[in-house]
C-alpha positions as CSV (number, residue, x, y, z in Angstrom):
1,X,7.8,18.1,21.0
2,X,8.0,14.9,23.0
3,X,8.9,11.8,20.6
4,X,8.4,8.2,21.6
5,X,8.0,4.2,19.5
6,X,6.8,1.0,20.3
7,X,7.6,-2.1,18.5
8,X,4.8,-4.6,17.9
9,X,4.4,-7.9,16.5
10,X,1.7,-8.6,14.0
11,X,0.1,-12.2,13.4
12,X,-1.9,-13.0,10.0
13,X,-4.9,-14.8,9.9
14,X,-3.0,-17.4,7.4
15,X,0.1,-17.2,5.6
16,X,0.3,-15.0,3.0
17,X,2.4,-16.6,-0.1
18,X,3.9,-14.6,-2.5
19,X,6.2,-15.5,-5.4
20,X,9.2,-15.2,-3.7
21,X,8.6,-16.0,-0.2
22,X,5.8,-16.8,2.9
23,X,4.7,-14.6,5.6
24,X,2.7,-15.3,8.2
25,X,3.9,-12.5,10.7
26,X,5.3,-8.6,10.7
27,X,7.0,-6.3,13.1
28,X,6.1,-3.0,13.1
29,X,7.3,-0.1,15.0
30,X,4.8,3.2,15.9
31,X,5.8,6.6,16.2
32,X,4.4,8.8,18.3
33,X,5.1,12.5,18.4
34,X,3.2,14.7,21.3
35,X,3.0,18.4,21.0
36,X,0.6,20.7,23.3
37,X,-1.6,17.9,24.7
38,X,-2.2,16.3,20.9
39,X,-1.0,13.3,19.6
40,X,0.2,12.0,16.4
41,X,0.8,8.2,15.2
42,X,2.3,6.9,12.3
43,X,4.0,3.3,11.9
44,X,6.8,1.9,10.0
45,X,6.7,-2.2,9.0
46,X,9.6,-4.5,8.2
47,X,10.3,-5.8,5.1
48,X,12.9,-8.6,4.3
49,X,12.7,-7.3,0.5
50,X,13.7,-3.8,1.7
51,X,16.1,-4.9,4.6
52,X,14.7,-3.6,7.6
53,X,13.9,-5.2,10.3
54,X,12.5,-4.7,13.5
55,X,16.0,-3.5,15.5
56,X,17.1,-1.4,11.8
57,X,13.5,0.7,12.3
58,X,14.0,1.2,15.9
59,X,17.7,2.7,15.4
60,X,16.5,4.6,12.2
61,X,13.3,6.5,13.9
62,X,15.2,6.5,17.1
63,X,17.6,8.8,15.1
64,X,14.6,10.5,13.7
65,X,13.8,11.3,17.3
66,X,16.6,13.5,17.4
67,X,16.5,14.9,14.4
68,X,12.3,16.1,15.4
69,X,13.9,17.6,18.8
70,X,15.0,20.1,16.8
71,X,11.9,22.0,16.1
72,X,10.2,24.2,18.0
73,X,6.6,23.0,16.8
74,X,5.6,20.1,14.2
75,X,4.6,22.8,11.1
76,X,8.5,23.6,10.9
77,X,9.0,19.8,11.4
78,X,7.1,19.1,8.3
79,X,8.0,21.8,6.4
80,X,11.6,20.8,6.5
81,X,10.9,16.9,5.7
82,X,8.9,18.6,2.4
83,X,11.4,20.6,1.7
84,X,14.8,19.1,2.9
85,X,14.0,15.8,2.5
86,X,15.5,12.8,5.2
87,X,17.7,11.4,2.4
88,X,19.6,9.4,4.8
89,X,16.8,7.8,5.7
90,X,15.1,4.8,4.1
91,X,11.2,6.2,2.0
92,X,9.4,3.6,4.9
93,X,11.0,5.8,8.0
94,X,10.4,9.1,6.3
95,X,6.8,8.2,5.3
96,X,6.5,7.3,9.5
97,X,7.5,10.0,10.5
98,X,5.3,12.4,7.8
99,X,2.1,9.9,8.7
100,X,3.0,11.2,12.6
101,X,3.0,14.9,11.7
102,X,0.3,15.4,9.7
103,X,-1.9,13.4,11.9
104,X,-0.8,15.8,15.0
105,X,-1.3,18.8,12.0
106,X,-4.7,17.4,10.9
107,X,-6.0,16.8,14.9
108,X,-4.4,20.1,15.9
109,X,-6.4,22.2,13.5
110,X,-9.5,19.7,13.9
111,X,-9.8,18.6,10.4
112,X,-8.7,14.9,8.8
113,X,-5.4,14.6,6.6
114,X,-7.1,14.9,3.0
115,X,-8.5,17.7,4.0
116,X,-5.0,19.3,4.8
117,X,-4.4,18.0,1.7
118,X,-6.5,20.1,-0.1
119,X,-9.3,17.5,-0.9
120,X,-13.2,18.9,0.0
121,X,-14.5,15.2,-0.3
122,X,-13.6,12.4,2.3
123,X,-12.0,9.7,-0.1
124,X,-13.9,6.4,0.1
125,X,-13.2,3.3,-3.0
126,X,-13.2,-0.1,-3.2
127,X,-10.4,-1.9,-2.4
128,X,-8.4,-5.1,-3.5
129,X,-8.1,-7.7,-1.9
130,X,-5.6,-10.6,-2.0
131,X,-5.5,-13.8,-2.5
132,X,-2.2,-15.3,-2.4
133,X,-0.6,-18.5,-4.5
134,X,-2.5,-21.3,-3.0
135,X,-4.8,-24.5,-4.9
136,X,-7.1,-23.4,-7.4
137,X,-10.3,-25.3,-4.8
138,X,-8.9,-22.6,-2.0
139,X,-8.5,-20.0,-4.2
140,X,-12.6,-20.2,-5.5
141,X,-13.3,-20.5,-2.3
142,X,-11.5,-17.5,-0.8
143,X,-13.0,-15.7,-3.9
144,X,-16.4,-16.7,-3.1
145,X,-16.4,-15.2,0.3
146,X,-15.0,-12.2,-0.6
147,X,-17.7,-11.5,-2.6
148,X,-20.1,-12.7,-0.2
149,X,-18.7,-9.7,2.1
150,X,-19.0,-7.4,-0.9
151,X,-15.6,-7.2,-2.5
152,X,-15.8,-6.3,-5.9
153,X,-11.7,-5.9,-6.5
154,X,-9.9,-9.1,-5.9
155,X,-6.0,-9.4,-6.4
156,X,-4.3,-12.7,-7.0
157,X,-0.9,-13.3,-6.7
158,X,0.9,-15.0,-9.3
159,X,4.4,-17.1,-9.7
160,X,4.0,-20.6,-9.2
161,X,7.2,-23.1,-10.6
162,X,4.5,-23.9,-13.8
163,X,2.8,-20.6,-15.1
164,X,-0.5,-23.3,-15.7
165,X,-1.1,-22.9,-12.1
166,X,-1.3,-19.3,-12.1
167,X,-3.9,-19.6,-14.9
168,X,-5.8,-22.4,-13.1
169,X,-6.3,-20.4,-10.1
170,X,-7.0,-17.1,-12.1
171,X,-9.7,-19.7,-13.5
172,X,-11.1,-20.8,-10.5
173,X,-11.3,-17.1,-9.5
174,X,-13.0,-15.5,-12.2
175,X,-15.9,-18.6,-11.9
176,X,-16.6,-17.8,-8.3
177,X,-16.6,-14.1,-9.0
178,X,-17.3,-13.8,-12.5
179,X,-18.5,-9.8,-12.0
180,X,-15.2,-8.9,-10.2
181,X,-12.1,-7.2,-11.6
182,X,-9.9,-9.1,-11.1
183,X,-5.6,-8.1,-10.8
184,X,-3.1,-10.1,-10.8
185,X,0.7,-10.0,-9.5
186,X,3.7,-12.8,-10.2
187,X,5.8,-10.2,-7.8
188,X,8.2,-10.3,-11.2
189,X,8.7,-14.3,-11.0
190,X,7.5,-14.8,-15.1
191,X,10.2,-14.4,-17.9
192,X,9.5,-12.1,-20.8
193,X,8.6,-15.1,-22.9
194,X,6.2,-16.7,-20.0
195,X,4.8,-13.3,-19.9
196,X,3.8,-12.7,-23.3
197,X,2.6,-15.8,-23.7
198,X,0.2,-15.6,-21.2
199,X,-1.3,-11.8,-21.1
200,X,-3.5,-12.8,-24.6
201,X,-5.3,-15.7,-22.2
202,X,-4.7,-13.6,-19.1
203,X,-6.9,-11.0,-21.1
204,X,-9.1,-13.2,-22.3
205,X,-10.2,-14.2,-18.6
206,X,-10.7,-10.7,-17.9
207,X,-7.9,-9.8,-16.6
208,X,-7.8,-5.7,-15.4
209,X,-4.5,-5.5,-15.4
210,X,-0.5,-7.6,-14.4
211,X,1.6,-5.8,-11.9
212,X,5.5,-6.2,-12.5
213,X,5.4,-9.2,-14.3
214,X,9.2,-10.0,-14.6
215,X,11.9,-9.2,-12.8
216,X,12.9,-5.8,-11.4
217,X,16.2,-4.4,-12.6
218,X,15.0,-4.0,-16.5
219,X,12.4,-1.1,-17.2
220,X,13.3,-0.9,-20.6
221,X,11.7,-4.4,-20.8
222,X,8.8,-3.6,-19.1
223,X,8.0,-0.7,-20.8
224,X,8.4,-2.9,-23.9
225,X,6.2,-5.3,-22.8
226,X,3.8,-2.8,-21.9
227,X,3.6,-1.1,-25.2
228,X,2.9,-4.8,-26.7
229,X,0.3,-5.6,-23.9
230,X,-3.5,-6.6,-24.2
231,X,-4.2,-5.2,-20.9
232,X,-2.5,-2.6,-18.9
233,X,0.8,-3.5,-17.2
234,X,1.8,-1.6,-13.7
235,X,5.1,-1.0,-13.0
236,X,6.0,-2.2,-8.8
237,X,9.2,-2.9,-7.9
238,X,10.7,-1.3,-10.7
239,X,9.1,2.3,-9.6
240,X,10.3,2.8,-6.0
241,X,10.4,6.5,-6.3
242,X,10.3,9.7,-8.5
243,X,13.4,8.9,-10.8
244,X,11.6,5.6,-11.6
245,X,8.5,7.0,-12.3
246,X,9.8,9.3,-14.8
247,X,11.8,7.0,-16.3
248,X,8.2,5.4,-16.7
249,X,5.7,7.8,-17.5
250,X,3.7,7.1,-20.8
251,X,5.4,3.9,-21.3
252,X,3.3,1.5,-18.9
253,X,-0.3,2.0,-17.7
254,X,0.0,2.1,-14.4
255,X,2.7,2.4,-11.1
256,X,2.0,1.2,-8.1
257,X,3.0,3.9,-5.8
258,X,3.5,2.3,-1.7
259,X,4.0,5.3,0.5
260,X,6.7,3.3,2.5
261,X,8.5,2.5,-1.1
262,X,8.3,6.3,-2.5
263,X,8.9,7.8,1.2
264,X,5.0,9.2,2.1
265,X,2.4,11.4,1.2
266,X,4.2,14.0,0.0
267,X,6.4,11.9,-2.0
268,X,3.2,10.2,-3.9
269,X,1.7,13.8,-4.4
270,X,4.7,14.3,-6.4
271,X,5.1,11.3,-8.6
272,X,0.7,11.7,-9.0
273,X,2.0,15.2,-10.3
274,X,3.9,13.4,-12.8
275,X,2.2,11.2,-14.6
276,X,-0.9,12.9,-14.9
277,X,-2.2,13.1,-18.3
278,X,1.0,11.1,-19.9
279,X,-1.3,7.8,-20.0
280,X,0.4,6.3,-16.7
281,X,-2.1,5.8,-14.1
282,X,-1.7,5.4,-10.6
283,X,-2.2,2.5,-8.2
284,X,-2.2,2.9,-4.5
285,X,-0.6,-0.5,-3.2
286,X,1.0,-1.1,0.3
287,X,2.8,-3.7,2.5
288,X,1.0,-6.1,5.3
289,X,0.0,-3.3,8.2
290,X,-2.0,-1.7,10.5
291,X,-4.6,0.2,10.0
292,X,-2.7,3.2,11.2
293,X,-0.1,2.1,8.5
294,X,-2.7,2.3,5.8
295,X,-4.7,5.4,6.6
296,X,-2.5,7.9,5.2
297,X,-2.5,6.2,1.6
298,X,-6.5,6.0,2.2
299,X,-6.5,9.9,2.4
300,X,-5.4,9.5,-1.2
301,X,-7.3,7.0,-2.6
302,X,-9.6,9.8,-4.7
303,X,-6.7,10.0,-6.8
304,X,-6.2,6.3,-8.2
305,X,-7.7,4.1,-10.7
306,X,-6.5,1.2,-8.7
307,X,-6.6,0.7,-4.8
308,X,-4.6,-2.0,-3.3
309,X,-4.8,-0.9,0.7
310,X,-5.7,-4.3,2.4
311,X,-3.1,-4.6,4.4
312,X,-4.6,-4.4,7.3
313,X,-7.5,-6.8,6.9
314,X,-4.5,-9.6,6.4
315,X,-3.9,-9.3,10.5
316,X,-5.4,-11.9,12.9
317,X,-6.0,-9.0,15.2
318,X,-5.6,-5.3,13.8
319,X,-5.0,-2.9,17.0
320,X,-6.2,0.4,15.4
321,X,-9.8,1.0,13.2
322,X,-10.8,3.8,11.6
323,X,-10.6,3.0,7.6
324,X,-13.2,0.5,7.7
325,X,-12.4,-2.5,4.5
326,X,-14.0,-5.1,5.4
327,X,-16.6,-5.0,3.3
328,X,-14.6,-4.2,-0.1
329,X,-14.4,0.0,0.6
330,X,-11.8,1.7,2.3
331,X,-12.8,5.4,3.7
332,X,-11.6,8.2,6.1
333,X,-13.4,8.4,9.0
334,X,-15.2,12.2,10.6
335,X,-12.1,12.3,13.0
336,X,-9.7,14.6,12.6
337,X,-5.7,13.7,11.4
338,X,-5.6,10.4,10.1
339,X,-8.8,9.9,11.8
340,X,-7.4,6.2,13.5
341,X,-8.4,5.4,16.8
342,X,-7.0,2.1,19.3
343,X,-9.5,-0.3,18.5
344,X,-10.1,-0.9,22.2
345,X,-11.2,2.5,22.4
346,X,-13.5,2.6,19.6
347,X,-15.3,-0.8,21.1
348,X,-15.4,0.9,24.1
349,X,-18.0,4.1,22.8
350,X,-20.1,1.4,21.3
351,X,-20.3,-0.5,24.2
């Protein structure tokens, strides 16, 4: 298997703010693994929250490089990251390098990833999308074309200084989409108090449901919260993997699983396993990417009741296409692996 990476740099269309910080860019770094004339992709982004950056994800799949040279073919490959795991390696590398091989897997036997993964139906759902913490005026008015484009799932971020903001705005919101659900996350910037004082209106405005409310580090207080909670509460940054999520099972309604915070596909299969039928649900969230970062979690979006994969539709130019979101659904594509294709390429066959 020949191995190779690229590092890119991705603009957004406007700064995104969050709670606890601003972005209006992202490195990202592909992999690309080549095996008998095929070729499979998969991409790793940085996060300041997790500590890599662009350099750190170059070393890391570098070194992943040279652990791949290894195997004789990519099904060995895969098998051993199922089964041995890349524990030195941080869940965003790991789930790069899984995204590479099963798109060389799914193109190499000439049907797309879910398919590999054992689904019979191409997954296809609507999609959140975000609006981050900005004046309630710009908040309606981002709502009100994202409706106009058909979005039906709008997500808004939460975690201004006053907590009365973050109700204005889910206000001005809800009366410029009044039909949409509507979720909303203060990336754990509200107190336990702030937060129970605010679900009962939160739920009153129709709220579907508050990821991470309050500060990582204390599940026993969000599972407490959750059990007292007039709408569902998803666990984020205090479920990065499987240990979490059974720490969490039946105690909140939902966990947002990220494939590059739980480590992949496989990874999310497992913690899916987990929680089924314990009154956990699962969310499918990501980070700011590509669409060749978001496809593999799209190959799994049968399986939520919540789908967070906008990532991509955040860039001011998006190099890869194949997943489609612009209009408030997210689906596969007919093309085999993870059925993404270089933009230019696409626009090319239409031409």
């Amino acid at each position: 298997m020949k191995v190779s990476q690229r590092t890119v740099h991705f603009e957004l269309t406007e700064p995104l703010r969050i709670s606890r910080s601003t972005m209006a860019a992202r490195d990202a770094v592909w992999l690309f693994i080549e095996y008998e004339g095929q070729l499979g992709r998969g991409e790793a982004v940085t996060s300041v929250y997790y500590g890599l950056d662009a350099d750190t994800l170059g070393r890391l799949l570098h070194s992943e490089s040279q652990w791949l040279a290894r195997f004789a073919e990519p099904e060995s490959a895969l098998e051993a990251l199922r089964t041995g795991g890349r524990e030195s390696s941080p869940p965003a590398v790991t789930a790069a390098v899984e995204s590479a091989l099963l798109d060389l897997l799914g193109k190499r036997a000439g049907i797309p990833v879910h398919a590999l993964l054992g689904a019979s139906v191409a997954p296809s759902a609507p999609t959140a999308r975000t609006i981050g913490i900005t004046s309630p005026r710009q908040a309606e008015a981002q709502a009100a074309r994202l409706v106009r484009a058909g979005f039906s799932v709008l997500k808004i971020k939460a975690g201004s200084p006053d907590p009365a903001d973050d109700l204005e705005r889910v206000r001005a919101v809800r009366a410029a989409a009044p039909h949409a659900r509507l979720l909303l996350d203060p990336n754990g910037a509200w107190t336990v108090d702030t937060t129970e004082r605010l679900l009962p209106r939160l739920a009153e405005l129709g709220i579907d449901a508050v990821e991470q409310p309050i500060a990582p580090g204390d599940p026993e207080a969000l599972a407490s919260l959750a059990e007292r909670s007039p709408l569902p509460v998803i666990a984020d940054e205090d479920a990065v993997g499987f240990e979490d999520a059974r720490r969490l099972a039946g105690r909140v309604q939902g966990i947002n699983v990220k494939l590059a915070k739980c480590g992949g596909i496989t990874a999310a299969l497992r913690i899916a396993e987990l929680i089924a039928g314990t009154g956990t649900e699962l969310m499918l969230g990501c980070l700011t990417a590509s669409t060749l970062g978001i496809a593999p979690a799209v190959h799994l979006a049968d399986r939520a009741r919540w789908i967070d994969l906008d990532g991509h539709l955040l860039l001011a130019h998006d190099p890869w296409t194949g997943i489609g979101g612009a209009d408030g659904t997210v689906r596969v594509s007919r093309h085999p692996g993870l059925g993404v294709r270089p933009r230019t390429e696409a626009e090319g066959e239409r031409a």
